[in-house]
C-alpha positions as CSV (number, residue, x, y, z in Angstrom):
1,X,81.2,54.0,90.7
2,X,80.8,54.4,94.3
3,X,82.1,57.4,96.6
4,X,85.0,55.7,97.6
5,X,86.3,54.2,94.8
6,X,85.0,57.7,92.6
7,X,87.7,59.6,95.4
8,X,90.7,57.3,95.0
9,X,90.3,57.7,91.1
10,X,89.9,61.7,91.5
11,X,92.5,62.1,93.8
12,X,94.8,60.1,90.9
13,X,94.1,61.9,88.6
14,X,94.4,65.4,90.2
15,X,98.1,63.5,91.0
16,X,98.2,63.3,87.3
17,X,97.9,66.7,86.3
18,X,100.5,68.3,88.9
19,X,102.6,65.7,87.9
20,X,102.7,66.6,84.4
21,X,102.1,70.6,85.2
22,X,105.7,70.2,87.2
23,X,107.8,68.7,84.4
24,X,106.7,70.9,81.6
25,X,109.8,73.0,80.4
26,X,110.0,76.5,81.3
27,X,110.0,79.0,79.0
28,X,112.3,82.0,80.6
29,X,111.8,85.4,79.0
30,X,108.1,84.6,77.8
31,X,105.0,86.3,79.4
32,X,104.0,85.5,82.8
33,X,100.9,83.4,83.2
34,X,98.5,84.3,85.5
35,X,96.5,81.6,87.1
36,X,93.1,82.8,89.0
37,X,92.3,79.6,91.1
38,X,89.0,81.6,92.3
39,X,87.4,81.5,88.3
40,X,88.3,77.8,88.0
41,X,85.9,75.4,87.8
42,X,85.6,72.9,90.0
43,X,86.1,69.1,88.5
44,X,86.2,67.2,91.5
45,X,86.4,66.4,95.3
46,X,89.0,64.5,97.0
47,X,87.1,62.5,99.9
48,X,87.3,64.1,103.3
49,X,88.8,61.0,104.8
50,X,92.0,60.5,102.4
51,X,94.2,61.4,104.5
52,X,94.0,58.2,106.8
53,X,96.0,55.7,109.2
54,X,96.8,52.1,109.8
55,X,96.8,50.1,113.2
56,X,98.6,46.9,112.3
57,X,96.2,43.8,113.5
58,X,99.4,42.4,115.3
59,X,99.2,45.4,117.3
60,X,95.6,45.3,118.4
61,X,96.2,41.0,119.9
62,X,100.0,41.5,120.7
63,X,102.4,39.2,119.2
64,X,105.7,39.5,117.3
65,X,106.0,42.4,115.6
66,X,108.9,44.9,114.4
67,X,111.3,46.0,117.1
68,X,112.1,49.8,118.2
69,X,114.6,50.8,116.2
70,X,116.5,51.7,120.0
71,X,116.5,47.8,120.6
72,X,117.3,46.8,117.3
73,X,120.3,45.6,118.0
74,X,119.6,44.0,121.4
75,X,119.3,40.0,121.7
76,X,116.3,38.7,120.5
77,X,113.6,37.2,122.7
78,X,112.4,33.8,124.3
79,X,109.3,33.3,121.7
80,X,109.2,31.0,119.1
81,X,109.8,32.4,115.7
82,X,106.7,33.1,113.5
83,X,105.3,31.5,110.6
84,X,105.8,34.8,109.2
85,X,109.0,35.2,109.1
86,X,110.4,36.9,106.5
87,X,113.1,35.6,104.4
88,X,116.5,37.9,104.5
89,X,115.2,39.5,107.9
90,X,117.5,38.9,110.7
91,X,114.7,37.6,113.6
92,X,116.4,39.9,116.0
93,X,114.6,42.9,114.0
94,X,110.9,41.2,115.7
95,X,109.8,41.4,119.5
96,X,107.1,40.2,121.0
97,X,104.6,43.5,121.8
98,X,102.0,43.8,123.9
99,X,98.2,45.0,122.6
100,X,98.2,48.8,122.3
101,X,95.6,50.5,124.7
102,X,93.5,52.0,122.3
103,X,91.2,53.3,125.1
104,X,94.1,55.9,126.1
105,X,93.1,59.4,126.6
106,X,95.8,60.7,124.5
107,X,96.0,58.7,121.8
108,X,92.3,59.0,121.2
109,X,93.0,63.3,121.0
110,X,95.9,63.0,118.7
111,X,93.9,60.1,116.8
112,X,91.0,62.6,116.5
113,X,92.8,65.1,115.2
114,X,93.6,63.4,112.2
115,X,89.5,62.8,111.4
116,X,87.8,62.4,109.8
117,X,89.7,59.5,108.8
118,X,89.6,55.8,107.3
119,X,91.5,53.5,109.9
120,X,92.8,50.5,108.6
121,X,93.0,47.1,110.7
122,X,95.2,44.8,108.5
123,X,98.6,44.3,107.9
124,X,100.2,40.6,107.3
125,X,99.9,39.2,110.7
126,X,95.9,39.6,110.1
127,X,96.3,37.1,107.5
128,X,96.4,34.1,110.0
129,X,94.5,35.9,113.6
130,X,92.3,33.5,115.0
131,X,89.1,35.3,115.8
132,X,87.8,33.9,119.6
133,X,84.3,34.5,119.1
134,X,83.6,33.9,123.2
135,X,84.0,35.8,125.9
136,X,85.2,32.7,128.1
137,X,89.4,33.2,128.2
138,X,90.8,33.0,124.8
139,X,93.3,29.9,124.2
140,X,97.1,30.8,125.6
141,X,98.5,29.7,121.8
142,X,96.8,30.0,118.8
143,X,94.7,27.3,117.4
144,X,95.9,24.9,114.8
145,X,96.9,26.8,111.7
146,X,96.7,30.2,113.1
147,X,99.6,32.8,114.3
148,X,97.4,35.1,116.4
149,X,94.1,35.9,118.3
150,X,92.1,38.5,118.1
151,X,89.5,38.2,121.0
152,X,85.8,40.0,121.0
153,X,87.0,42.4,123.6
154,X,89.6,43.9,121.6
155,X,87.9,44.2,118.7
156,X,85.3,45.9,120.6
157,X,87.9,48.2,121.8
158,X,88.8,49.2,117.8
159,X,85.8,49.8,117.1
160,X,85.3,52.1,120.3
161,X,88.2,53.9,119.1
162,X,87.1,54.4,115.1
163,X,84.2,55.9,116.7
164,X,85.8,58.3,118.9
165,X,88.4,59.6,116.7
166,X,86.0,59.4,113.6
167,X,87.8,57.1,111.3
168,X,85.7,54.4,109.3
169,X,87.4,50.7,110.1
170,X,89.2,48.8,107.0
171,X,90.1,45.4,107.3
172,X,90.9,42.3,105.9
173,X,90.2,38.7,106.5
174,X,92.4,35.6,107.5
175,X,93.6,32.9,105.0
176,X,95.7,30.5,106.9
177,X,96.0,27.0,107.2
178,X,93.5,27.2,110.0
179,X,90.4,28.7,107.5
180,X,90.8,26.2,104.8
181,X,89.1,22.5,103.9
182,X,90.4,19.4,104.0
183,X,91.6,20.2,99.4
184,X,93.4,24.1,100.8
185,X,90.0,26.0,99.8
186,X,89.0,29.1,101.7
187,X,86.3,29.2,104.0
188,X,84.5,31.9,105.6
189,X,83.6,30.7,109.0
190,X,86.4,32.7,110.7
191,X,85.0,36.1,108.7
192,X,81.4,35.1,109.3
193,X,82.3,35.1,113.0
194,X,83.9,38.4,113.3
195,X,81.0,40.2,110.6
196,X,78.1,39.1,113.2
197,X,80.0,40.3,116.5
198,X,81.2,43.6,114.6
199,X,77.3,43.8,113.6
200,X,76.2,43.2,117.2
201,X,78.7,46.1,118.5
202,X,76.7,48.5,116.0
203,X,80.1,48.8,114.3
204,X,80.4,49.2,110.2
205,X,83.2,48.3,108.3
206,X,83.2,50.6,105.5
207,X,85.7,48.8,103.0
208,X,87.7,45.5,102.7
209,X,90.5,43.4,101.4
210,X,90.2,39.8,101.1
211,X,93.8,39.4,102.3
212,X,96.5,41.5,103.0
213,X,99.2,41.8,100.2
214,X,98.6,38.4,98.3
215,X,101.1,39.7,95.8
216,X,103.4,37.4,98.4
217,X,101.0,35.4,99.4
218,X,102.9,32.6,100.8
219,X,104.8,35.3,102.8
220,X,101.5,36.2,104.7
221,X,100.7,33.0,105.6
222,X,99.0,30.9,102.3
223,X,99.5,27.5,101.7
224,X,102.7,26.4,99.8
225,X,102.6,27.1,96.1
226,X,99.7,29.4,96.4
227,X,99.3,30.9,92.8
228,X,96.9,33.2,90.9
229,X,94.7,30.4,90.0
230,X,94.0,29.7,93.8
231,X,93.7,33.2,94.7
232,X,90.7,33.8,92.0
233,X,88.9,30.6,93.3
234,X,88.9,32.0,96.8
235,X,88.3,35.2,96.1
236,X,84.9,34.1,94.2
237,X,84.1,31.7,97.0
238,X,85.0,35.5,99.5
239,X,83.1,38.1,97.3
240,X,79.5,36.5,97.8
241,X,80.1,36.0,101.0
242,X,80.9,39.4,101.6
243,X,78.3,40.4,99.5
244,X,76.0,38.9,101.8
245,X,77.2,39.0,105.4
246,X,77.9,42.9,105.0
247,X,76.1,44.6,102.0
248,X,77.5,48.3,102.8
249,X,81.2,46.8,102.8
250,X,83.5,47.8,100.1
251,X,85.3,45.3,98.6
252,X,88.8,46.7,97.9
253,X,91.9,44.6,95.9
254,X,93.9,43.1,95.6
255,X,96.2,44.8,98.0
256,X,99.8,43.7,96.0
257,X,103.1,44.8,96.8
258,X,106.4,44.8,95.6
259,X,105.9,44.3,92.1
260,X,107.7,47.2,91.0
261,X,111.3,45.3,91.2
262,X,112.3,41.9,92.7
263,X,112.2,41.1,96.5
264,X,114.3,39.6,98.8
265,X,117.0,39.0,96.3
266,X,114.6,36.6,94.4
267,X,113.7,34.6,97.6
268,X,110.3,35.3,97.1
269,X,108.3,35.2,94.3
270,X,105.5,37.3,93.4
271,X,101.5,36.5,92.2
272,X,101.2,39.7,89.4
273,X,98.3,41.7,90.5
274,X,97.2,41.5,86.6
275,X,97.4,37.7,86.9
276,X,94.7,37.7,90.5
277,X,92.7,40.4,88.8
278,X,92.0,38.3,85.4
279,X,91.5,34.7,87.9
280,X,88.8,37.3,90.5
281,X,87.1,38.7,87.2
282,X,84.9,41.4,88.4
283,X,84.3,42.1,91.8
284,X,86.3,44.9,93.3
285,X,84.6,48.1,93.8
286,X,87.8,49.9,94.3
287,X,91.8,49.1,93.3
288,X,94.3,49.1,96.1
289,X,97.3,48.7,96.0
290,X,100.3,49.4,98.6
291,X,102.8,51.3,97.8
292,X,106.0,52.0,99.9
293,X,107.9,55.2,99.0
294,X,111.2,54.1,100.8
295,X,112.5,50.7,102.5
296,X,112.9,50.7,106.1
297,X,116.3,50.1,107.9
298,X,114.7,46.6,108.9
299,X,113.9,45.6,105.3
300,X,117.4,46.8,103.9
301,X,118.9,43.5,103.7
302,X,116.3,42.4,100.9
303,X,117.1,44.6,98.5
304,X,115.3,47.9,96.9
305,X,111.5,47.0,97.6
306,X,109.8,49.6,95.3
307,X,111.1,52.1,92.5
């Protein structure tokens, strides 16, 4: 078991036993028990990076992405709705956002403060960014089968800014339309592309998802009537790949979501993350999987989202 994947399951399991140390009934009137925490043994170390962050890709390129709360409820804007729309999400809850400047002064000091750190690059809109491996002027709209662009001088900026805050980058990959043969298979010339320029920038991606959340996968941008079946098939065309193109990457999954109670009011429906695990077969070094503790004001109109 690697380091990373050796932390997450250390960290569950010391999870585990507070858990079960806070619900066992007290016993009032009996004997105190003392507890020396300096004559313990020690059975394990949580890594020094799990307590980490996440910069949504939309928020590295610019694009549409979740309003302030303050404008919430102000008219929504000119730009075109997105593929990624979500269903039982008023469009008014998105704006269209510039890039964040990740070479601010005081954003890399705070940032720091949190290292060391893993910082994630991901999120759903990564799922269909157009990589513009050039450094002519990237295209005004995205290409054909794409919702974003990502170009080389902003990733060069994130990976500036993992090294000066001291957070190792995770990402995923995109799975559009625009990355996919003429029968809907995967293919990894858009990953390829960004792997060599990250490797040319002396930058390391320490860990990976194939795709953000493919628990909804037609919700991040897959092709209509995207199943399980589909996603092990690309995954085992993805994990050689990666294998290959980046040796020292981790290869996380499957990143699901939501499958703790229905979504959307049954809008949506879900790819089990025990169904893509038996279609992958071996391949993950670690299991992730995202788990939101509360639903956001935005996301109330779908229903509960997790229990």
């Amino acid at each position: 078991m690697n380091k990373l994947a050796r932390s997450e399951f250390l960290a569950t399991a010391a999870l585990a036993v507070v858990a079960a140390t806070a619900s066992a009934p007290l016993s009032f009137g009996a004997d105190p028990v003392v507890v020396w925490p300096d004559r313990m043994s020690r059975i394990g170390t949580v890594d020094a990076r799990f307590q980490s962050f996440n910069i949504e890709m939309v928020e590295v390129t610019g694009g549409r992405f979740w309003a302030p709360y303050s404008k919430s409820s102000a008219a929504p804007d000119s730009a075109p709705a997105a593929k990624l729309a979500t269903p039982g999400i008023d469009p008014a809850a998105f704006r269209t956002r510039t890039p964040i400047d990740l070479a601010n002064p005081r954003l890399r000091k705070l940032a720091a403060a949190l290292g060391p750190a893993y910082m994630r690059v991901s999120g759903t809109w990564a799922n269909s960014t157009y990589f513009h491996d050039s450094d002519d002027p990237a295209p005004a709209t995205p290409p054909a089968g794409f919702g974003g662009v990502l170009t080389r001088r902003q990733w060069r900026g994130v990976v500036e800014f993992s090294s000066a805050v001291n957070a190792h980058i995770v990402t995923s990959f995109t799975i559009s339309d625009g990355v996919r043969d003429a029968k809907g298979v995967w293919t990894p010339d858009q990953a390829r592309k960004l792997l060599a320029f990250n490797r040319t920038l002396g930058g390391s991606i320490a860990a990976a998802e194939f795709f953000n959340e493919p628990s909804f996968a037609a919700m991040g941008g897959a092709p209509k009537g995207y199943d399980a079946a589909a996603y092990g098939r690309d995954f085992r065309i993805f994990l050689p790949f990666a294998r290959k193109a980046a040796p020292e990457m981790l290869i996380l999954g499957p990143g699901s979501i939501g499958e703790a109670v229905p979504m959307g009011g049954g809008v949506m429906s879900a790819l089990k993350t025990e169904d893509m695990l038996t279609a992958t077969g071996r391949g993950v070094d670690a299991f992730s999987y995202h788990f939101y503790g509360a639903t956001s004001k935005r996301c109330a109109p779908m229903g509960a989202i997790q229990t």
